[in-house]
Structures are given as C-alpha cells and as structure tokens.
C-alpha positions in Angstrom: -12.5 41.7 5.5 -14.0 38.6 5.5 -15.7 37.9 9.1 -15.1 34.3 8.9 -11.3 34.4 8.0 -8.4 33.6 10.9 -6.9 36.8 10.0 -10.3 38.4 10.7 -10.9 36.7 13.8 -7.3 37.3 15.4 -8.1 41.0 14.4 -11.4 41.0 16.5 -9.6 39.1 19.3 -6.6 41.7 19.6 -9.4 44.7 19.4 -11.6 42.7 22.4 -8.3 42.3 24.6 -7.5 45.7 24.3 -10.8 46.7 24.8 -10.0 44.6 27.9 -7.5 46.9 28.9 -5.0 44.1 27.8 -1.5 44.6 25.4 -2.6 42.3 22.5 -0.3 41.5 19.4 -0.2 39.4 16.7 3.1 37.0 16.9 5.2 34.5 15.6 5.2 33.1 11.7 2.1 35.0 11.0 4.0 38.4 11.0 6.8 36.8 9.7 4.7 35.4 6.6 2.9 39.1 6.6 5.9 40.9 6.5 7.5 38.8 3.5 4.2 39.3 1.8 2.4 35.7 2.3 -1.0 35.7 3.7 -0.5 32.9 6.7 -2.4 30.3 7.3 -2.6 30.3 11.1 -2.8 33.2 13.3 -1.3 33.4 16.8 -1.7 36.2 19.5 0.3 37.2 22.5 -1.6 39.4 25.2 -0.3 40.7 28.9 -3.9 38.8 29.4 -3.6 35.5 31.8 -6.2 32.6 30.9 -8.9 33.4 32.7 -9.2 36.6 31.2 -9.1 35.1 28.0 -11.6 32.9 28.8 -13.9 35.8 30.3 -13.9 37.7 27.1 -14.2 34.2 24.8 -15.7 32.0 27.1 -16.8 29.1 24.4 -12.7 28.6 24.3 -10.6 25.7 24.3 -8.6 25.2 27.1 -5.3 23.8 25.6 -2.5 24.5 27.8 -4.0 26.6 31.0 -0.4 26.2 32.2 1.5 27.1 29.7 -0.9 30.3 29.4 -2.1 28.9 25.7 -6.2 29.1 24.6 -7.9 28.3 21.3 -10.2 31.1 20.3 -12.9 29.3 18.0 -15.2 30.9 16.1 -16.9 30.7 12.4 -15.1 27.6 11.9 -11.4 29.4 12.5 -9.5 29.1 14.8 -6.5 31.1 16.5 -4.3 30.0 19.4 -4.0 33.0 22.3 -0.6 32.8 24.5 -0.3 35.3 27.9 3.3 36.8 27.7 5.4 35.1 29.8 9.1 33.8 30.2 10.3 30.1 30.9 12.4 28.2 32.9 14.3 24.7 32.1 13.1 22.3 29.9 13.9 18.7 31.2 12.3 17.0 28.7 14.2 18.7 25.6 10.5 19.5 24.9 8.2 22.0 26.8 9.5 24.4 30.3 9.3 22.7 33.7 7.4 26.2 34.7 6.7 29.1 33.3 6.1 33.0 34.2 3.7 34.9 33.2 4.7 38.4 31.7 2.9 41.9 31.1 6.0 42.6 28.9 6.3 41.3 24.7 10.1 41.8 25.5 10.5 39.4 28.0 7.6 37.1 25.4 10.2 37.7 22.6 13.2 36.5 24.5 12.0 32.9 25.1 11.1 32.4 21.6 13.0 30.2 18.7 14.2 32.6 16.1 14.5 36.2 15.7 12.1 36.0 12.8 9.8 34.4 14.6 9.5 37.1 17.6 8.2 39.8 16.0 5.2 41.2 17.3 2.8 43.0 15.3 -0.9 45.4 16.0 -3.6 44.1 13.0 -5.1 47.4 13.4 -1.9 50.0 12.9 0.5 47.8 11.5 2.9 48.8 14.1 5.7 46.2 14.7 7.9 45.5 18.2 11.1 43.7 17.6 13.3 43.5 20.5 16.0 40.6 19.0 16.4 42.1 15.5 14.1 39.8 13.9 13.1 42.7 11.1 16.9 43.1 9.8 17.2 39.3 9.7 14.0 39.0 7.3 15.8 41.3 5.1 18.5 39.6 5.0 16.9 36.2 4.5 18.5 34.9 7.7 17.3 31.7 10.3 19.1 33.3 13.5 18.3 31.5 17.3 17.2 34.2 19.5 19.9 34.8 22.2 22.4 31.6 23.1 21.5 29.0 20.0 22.8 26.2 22.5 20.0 27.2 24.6 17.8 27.3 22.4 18.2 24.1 20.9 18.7 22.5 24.6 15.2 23.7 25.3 13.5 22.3 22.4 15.7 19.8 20.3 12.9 19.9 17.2 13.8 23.3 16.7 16.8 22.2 14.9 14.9 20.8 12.3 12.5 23.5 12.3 15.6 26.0 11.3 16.1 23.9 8.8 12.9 23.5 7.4 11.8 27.3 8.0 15.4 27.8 5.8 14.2 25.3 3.2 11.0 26.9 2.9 11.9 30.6 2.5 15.5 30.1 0.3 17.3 31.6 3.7 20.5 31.0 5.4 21.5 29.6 8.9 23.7 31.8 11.0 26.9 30.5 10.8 26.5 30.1 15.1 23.2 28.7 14.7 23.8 26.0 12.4 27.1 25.1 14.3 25.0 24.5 17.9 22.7 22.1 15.3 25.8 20.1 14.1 26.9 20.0 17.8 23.6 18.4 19.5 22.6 16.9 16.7 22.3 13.4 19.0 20.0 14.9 20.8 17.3 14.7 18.1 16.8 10.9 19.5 15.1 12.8 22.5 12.6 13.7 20.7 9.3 12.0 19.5 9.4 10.7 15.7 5.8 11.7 15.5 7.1 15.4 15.9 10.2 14.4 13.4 7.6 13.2 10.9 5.7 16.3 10.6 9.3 18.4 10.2 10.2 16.3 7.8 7.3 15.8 6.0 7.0 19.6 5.3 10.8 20.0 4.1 9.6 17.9 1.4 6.3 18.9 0.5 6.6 22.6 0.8 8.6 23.5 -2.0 12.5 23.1 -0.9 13.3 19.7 -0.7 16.4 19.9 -2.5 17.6 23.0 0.3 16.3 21.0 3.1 17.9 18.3 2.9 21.7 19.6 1.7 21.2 21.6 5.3 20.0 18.2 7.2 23.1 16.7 5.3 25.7 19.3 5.9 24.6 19.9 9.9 24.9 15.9 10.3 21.1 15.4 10.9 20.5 13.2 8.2 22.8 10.5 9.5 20.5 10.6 12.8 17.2 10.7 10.9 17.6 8.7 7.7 20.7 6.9 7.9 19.9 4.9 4.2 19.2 8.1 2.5 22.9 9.0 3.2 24.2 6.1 2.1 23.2 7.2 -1.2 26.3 9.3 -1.2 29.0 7.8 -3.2 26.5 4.9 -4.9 28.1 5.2 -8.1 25.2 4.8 -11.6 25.7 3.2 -14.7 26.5 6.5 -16.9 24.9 5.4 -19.8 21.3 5.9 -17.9 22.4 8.4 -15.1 24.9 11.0 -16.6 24.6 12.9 -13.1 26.5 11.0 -11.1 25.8 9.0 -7.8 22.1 7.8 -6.6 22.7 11.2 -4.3 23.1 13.5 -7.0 20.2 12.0 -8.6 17.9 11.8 -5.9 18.7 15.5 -4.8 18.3 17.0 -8.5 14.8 14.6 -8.2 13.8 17.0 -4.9 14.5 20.0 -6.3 12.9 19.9 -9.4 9.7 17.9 -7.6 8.5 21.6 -5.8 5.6 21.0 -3.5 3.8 17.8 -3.7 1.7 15.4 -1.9 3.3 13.1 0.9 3.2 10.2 -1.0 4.7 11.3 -4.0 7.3 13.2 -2.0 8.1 10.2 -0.3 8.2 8.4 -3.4 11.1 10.1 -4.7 12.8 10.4 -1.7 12.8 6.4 -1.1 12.2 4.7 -4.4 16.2 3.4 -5.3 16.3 3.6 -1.0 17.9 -0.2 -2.4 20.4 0.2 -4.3 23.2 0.9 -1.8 22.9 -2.6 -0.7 22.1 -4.2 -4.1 25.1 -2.4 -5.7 27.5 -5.0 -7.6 29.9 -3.9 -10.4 28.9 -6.9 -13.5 30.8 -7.4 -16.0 29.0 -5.4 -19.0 28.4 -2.5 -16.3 26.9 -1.5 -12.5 23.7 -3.5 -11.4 21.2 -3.1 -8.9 19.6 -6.5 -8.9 16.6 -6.9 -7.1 16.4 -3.1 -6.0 12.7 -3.0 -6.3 11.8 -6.0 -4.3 14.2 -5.0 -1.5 13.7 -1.6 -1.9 9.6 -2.1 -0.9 10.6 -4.0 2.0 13.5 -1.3 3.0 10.6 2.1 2.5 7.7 0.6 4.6 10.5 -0.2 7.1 11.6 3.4 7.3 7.5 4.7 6.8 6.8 2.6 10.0 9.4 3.8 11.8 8.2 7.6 10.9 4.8 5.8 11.9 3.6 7.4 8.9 -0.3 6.5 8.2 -1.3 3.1 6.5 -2.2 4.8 3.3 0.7 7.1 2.9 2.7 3.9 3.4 1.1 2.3 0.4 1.2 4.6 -1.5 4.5 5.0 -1.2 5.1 1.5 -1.3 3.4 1.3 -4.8 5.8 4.1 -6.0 8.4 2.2 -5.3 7.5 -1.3 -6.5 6.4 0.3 -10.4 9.1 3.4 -10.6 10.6 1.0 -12.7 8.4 -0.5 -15.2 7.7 2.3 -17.1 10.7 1.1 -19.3 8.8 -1.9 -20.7 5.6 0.5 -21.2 5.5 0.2 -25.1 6.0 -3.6 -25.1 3.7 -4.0 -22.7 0.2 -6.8 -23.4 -2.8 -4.4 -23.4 -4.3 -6.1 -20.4 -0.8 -5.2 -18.7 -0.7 -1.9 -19.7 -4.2 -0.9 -19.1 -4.1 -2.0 -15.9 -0.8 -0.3 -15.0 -2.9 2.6 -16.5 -5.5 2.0 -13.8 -3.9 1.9 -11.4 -4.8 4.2 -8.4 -3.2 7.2 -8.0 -1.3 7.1 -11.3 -0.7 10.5 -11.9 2.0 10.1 -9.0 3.4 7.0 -10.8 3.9 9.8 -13.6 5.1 12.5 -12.3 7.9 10.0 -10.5 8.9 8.8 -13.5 8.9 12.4 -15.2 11.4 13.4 -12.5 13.5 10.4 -12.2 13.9 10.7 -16.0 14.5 14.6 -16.2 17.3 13.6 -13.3 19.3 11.1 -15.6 18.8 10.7 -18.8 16.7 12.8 -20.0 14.4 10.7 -22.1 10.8 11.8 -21.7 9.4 9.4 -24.6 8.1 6.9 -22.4 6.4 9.2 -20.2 4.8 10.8 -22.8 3.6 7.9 -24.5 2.0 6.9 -21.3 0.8 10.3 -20.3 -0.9 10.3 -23.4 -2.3 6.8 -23.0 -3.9 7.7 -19.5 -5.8 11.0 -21.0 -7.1 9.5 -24.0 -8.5 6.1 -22.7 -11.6 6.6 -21.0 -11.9 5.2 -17.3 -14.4 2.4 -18.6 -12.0 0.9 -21.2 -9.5 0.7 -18.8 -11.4 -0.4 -15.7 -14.1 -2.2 -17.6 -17.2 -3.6 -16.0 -16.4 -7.6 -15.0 -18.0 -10.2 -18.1 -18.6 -13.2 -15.2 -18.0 -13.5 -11.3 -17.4 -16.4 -8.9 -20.7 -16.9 -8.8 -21.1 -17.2 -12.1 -18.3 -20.7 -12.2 -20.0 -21.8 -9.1 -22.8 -21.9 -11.1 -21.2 -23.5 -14.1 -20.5 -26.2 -11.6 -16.9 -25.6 -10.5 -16.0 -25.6 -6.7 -15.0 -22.8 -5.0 -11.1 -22.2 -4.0 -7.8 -20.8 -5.2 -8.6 -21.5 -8.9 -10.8 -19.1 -9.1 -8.7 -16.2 -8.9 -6.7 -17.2 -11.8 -9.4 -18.4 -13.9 -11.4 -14.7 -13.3 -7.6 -13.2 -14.0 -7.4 -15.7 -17.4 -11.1 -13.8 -18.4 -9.8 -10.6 -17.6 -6.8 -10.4 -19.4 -8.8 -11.7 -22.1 -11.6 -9.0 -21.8 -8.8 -6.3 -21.7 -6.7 -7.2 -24.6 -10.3 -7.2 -26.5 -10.3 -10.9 -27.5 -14.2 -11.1 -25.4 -16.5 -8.8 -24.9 -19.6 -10.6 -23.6 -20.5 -12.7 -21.0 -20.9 -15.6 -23.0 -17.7 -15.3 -25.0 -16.4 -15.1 -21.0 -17.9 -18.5 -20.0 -17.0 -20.3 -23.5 -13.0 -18.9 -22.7 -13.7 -20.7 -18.7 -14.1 -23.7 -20.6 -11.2 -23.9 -22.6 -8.9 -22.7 -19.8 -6.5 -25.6 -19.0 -6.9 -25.1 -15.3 -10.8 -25.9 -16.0 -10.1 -28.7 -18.5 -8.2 -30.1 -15.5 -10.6 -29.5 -12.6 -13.4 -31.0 -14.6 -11.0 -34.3 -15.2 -10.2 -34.5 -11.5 
C-alpha cells in the first residue's frame, strides 16, 4: 500500500493505538463507502483512546475539538480525523452536544451516531466489522435509516435531514418510511441551522451525481419550500409545447438534473437557476405562453439566492453568466462574426454548452445549434477568437483624441471590425478611428 495514502495512514494509526493497548476502528462513511465497494476519500477512526493519548502517540497532531474528543492525525500530506468513543448529551444549539462522555465501548460510540449505515465499525487489518444498529442489513438493502428515535436524531443535529437526503441521492437508496416522516415533521427547524452548512449539503446533492433524486426527496419531505422557495414555484409553470413537450418549468428543470450527473458548482447551479424567472414573468399572449424578460430578471433573482447561500464571488458569476446567455444560443447561426466569436470566447464556455445541451435534450430535443457551436469552439483556434488588440487607448491619445467614455466604443467599433475580418493591421485600425462617426464628431467639437 501506498505509505502516503489516507487509507494507509488510518491503517498505521489503528495499528499504533492498538499497539497502545487502545480498541481502534475505522468508522463512519469510510466503511460504508468500503463495504459498497468505493474507495473513500476521507478516513475516520474511533479508539477507547482519550486525547491525550492520541496526542502521546501522534504528537505533531491538530488539536480540533479536545472536547469533543476529536484530533487530526497529519502526516505525508493526508490527513485523518481520530474521535475517543464516547456518548452525548443534549444538543441546545440543534448543532453539537452540550457535553459529552467519553466511552471505552464502540456500542455506546455507535448509538450517538446519525444513520445505521454510518455506524459501522470496521479493523483495516482483519476486515472484521462491529455493527450494533443493523447498519450491514441496511446497506444491503439500499436503506438511509436514523439510528434509534429519528426525532432525536434530527433534534440533535437538524443538517442531518439534509444529509439523509443527500447520502440517499448519492447512493440511489431509500428513506425509512419513519425517518423521512420525522424530516417532513421538523422540517422548520432547518432555519436553525447555518446556510453556510446548508450550502455545502446542497451543493453536493447536485454535484455528486443525483440531482434529480435529491431534490424529488427535498421536495416530497417539504424541505425545498424552506430552502429554495423559487425553485418550487416552478411546479405548475406551464411551457409553450411547441419548445417544451415535457411539461412545466419543474418537469424540465428536474429531467435537466438528472441527465446533468456530476458536475462543477457552477454549472450545477446553472441549471438549477437559469429560467429561476419565469414563474414571475409568466403571461399567457395571444399567439402562445411568454416569459418576457426572464433573463434580465432571472440574473437579478440567481445572485440573490447565490448570496443568500453566501456562495463564493466567482461561483456567483459564473452562475450568473449561465443564466444571462442560456438563451442566446438560438440566434447562434445568425449571429455577426465579431458576436459570435466572442460568445465563443467567452470564459468558461464549455459550461455555456453543456447547459444548453441539457436544456435542449430536456425539451425539444433539437441538438443542431449546439452542435454547430460545439463545432465552432473546437475548430477556431484561441488566437482567431481572442485575437491580439490592432490599437489601444494610448494609441487615440496619441492620435490626438482626449481621453473619456468614447474610448470604449471607439476600441469596441475596431474590434468588431478586427473580428469580422474587415482589418487586420494596425494601420487599417487607425484609418477605421477616423471614419468612425463618434471621431468625425469629437474632432468637430
């Protein structure tokens, strides 16, 4: 095995805790992953060790939650998060136990945890496994199942109804009928807890490959009316059928998720939020259904809902680019060359694509302008499409004009020019300035 690997390193860390005379045990989604055949990411051990010991045997450790009994084990550039056994009390702030116990027993570990799946316990070494809330026979059986009382549970940590549904998204499994019903019943009390941690939940439900599952569960247990109150007013937004065969902007936005898989925030987001508008824009006209304006209102409506996620700045435009083009692939084929080359450029434009890819495989169907653009943005090298600038400012200071506003549309005038490949040299650049009516007039004032 690779010494530098997490799983390595949370294999030498159970060996030097035992070696310790100390139970050790990997725990958690780890074993869950292992045991459906994923290699995990992260890697977590439990151990009847308290802190300090930890900290004896690894003493370059991060001290992350002393309290709690929790240490980061850093080495070779992994890392993996060590946890004492122990039990908890009450959680007042719907977040983290007032106090906690520490245990010498994985059974009494297991019984504070979230799901069954997600308190199994197994030895890296022998492959052994402990499961003390029948976490194994739920695996099997592709279940999400609170361990214990799932009013408890939730109580304790109100993300974790989220996290059912997200860890159900991910792995194609069901909620236990009680389990899902305790979500739908405290569903308010997701407004306890921070959006930061809401973010990240949601933000893997629809990068991680079931984005579509995710959020048909958020809908059906009443959590998307807390969360994302404009995404469920999609439901019922009737479509023109002549462009969107597949019924309301729900429907179309939900066969758009499944069919996206796992992607990048942005472009997850993108689909998610780019007709976010046309509930509000909705009007019935006389030759058929309209969404005037959609796009306009639409960027203002996404960056409103991004900040309130407090996504990052660049997610945000990114996002908010997505929205603002989605629809101007339609025009791609009439488009002037200087328009379409830089639509071509623009960053990130293999998102733009595969946007319009899925909102057309959700409706109607019609892949032709995709393709033609696809094809467009292979073929044309980077330098035809972002070519080098003929003149600058300095250049029309030089040419005696004055600085100011002008500027930017007279440099615009010469680029449009140099992209629809009526110029190609400076000098063909500074005999267009002249010409430009917005010189002719400077000069004359």
């Amino acid at each position: 095995m690779d010494e530098s690997t997490p799983a390595a390193l949370a294999a030498r860390i159970v060996a030097a805790l035992r070696q310790g005379s100390h139970q050790a045990w990997l725990v958690g989604g780890c074993v869950r992953d292992r045991l459906l055949g994923i290699e995990p990411k992260d890697f977590d051990v439990a151990t009847s060790a308290r802190p300090e010991q930890v900290l004896a045997l690894f003493p370059d450790s991060e001290i992350v939650g002393a309290h709690f009994g929790v240490i980061i084990v850093k080495q070779h550039g992994c890392h993996v998060e060590v946890s004492t056994f122990r039990s908890d009390s009450s959680y007042s702030d719907g977040r983290r136990p007032d106090a906690v116990t520490f245990e010498t027993s994985p059974e009494k570990d297991a019984l504070r945890r979230d799901f069954t799946i997600n308190a199994l316990f197994l030895d890296p070494l022998s492959g052994e496994v402990l499961d003390f809330v029948g976490g194994r026979s739920d695996l099997a059986a592709g279940l999400v199942r609170a361990v214990g009382d799932p009013l408890a549970r939730f109580k304790e940590d109100h993300l974790r109804m989220i996290r059912a549904i997200r860890i159900a998204a991910c792995f194609g499994f069901s909620i236990h009928p009680l389990t899902f019903a305790a979500i739908a019943q405290l569903k308010s009390l997701i407004h306890n807890v921070s959006i930061e941690r809401i973010r990240d939940e949601l933000l893997r439900i629809l990068t991680e490959g079931g984005a579509r599952r995710g959020f048909d569960l958020l809908d059906a247990a009443s959590l998307l009316q807390e969360l994302l109150p404009e995404v469920k007013a999609f439901q019922g937004v009737e479509q023109p059928p002549a462009f969107h065969p597949e019924g309301d902007v729900w429907t179309h936005v939900i066969l758009m998720l499944e069919l996206m898989g796992t992607a990048s925030e942005p472009l997850a987001l993108g689909v998610l939020l780019h007709d976010i508008a046309k509930p509000p824009t909705f009007r019935i006209a006389v030759d058929r259904i309209r969404f005037d304006g959609h796009v306009e209102l639409g960027v203002e409506m996404a960056r409103r809902i991004l900040g309130r996620l407090k996504c990052s700045n660049e997610s945000t435009d990114r996002v908010s680019a997505l929205v603002a083009h989605h629809m101007r692939f339609k025009d791609v084929k009439k488009m002037k060359q200087s328009t379409l080359k830089r639509f071509l450029a623009m960053p990130h434009f293999e998102e733009h694509l595969e946007l319009h890819r899925l909102d057309c495989l959700s409706s109607h169907r019609n892949l032709d302008n995709y393709e033609y653009a696809l094809r467009l943005w292979r073929e044309t090298p980077v330098e035809v499409l972002r070519p080098p600038r003929l003149i600058t400012g300095a250049d029309l200071i030089a040419a005696g004009l004055a600085p100011g506003e002008s500027f930017r549309d007279i440099l615009r005038a010469v680029e449009d020019a140099q992209l629809d490949g009526r110029i190609n040299t400076r000098e063909e650049a500074l005999a267009l300035v002249e010409d430009l009516p917005i010189v002719r007039q400077l000069r004359a004032g």
